[in-house]
N, C-alpha and C positions, 0 to 999 in steps of 0.2 A: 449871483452864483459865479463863481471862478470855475474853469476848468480842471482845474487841479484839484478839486472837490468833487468832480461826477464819479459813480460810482460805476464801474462797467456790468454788466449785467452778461452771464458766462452762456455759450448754447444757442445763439438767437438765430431762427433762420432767417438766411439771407435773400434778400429779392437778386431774380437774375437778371433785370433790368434796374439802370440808374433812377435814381430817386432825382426832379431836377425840378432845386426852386427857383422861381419865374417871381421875382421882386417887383414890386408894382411899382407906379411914379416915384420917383426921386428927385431932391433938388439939393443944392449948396446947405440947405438946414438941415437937410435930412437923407443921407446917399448911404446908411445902411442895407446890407444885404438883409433877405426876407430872412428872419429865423437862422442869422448868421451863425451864435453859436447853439443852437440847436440844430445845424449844420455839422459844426465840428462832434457834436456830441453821437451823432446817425455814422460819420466816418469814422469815429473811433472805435464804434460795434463793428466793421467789416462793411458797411453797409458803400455801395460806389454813389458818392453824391455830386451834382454836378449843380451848376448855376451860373447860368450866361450872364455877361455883364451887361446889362444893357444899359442902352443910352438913356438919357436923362431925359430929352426931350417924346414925348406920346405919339407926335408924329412920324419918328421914325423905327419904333420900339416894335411893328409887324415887321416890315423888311428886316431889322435884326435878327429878328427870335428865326424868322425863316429861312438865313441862309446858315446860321447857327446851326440846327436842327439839320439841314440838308448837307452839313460837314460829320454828324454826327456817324457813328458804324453802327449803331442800334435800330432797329425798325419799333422796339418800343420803348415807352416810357409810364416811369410812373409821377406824373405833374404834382407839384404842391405848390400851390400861388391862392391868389385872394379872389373872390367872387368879379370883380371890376375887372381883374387882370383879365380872368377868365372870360368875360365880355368883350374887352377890350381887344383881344389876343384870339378870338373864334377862329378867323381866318385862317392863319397856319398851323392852329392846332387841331382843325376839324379833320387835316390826312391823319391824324394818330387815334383814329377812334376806337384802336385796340389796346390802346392804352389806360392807367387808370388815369384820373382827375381826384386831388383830394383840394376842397376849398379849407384856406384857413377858418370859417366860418363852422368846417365840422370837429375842428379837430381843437377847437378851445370849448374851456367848462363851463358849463353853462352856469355856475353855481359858484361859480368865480366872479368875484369882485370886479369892475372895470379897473385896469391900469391907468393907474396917473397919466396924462399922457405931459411929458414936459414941453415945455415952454419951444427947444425947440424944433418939435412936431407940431406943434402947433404954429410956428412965423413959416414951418414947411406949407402946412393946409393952404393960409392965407397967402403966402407966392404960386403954388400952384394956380390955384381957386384965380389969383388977378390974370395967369396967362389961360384959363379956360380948362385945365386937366383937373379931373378928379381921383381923389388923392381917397386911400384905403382907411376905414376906421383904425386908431391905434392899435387895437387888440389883433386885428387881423395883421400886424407884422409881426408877428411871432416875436415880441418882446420879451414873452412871460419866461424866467428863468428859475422860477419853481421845479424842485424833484418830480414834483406829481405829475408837472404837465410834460417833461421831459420823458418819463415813465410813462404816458400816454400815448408820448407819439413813437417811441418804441414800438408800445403795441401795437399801436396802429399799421406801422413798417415788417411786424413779423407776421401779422394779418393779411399784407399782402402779398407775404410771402407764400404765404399759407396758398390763398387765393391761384398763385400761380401754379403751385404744383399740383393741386385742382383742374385744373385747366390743360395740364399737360397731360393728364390720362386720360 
């Protein structure tokens, strides 16, 4: 899917906290952002999307994300990252427990296909795997560049939108 093909969707309410995807291990095979452009496609609703760059390396990927987060002006967030990150990452994420947590794990279809994963995600797996880090299933990097599943995570973004002004009465 190209950009230039998504369809904007009119009306969407907006979350009044940043949506911030939190990118699990990376390496020289593999240093895409989580759900990059499903990224651009949540910015291009109005929606404020953010995503730290973090370093390559797992051992320094806490102290990143938590002086990141401690330059930030929001006291909330709403997280989207992978199940491991979210293990990985407790630490500094455990001040924001007013914040939401969405796992990539909820937010793909269950009744979807496995994604190819290519060749190279897979020399990625195995250079992780030799220096000891554990690397996210494919599907959990928000690969999938389907309408539907784009259309989903919309939902999902005006749900907790929803959520919030809930919250505020």
């Amino acid at each position: 899917m190209n950009n230039d093909n998504l369809v904007l969707r009119p009306n969407c309410l907006l979350t009044k906290y940043p949506l911030v995807f939190i990118t699990g291990t990376r390496s020289l095979f593999f240093y895409e952002k989580l759900g990059e452009q499903l990224q651009t496609f949540i910015a291009a609703h109005g929606y404020m999307v953010l995503s730290p760059a973090m370093p390559f390396r797992s051992s320094y990927r806490k102290e990143y994300l938590t002086k990141w987060l401690k330059q930030q002006k929001y006291q909330q967030f709403h997280f989207v990252l992978s199940r491991q990150s979210h293990k990985e990452l407790s630490g500094p994420l455990k001040d924001y427990q007013n914040s939401t947590f969405t796992l990539t794990t909820e937010i793909l279809n269950p009744s979807n296909k496995m994604l190819n994963e290519p060749l190279s995600y897979r020399a990625h797996k195995l250079f992780c795997q030799a220096l000891g880090a554990i690397t996210d299933p494919y599907n959990e990097t928000l690969q999938d560049k389907s309408t539907e599943f784009y259309d989903r995570f919309l939902d999902h973004c005006i749900e907790l939108a929803e959520n919030e002004a809930i919250c505020e009465m």
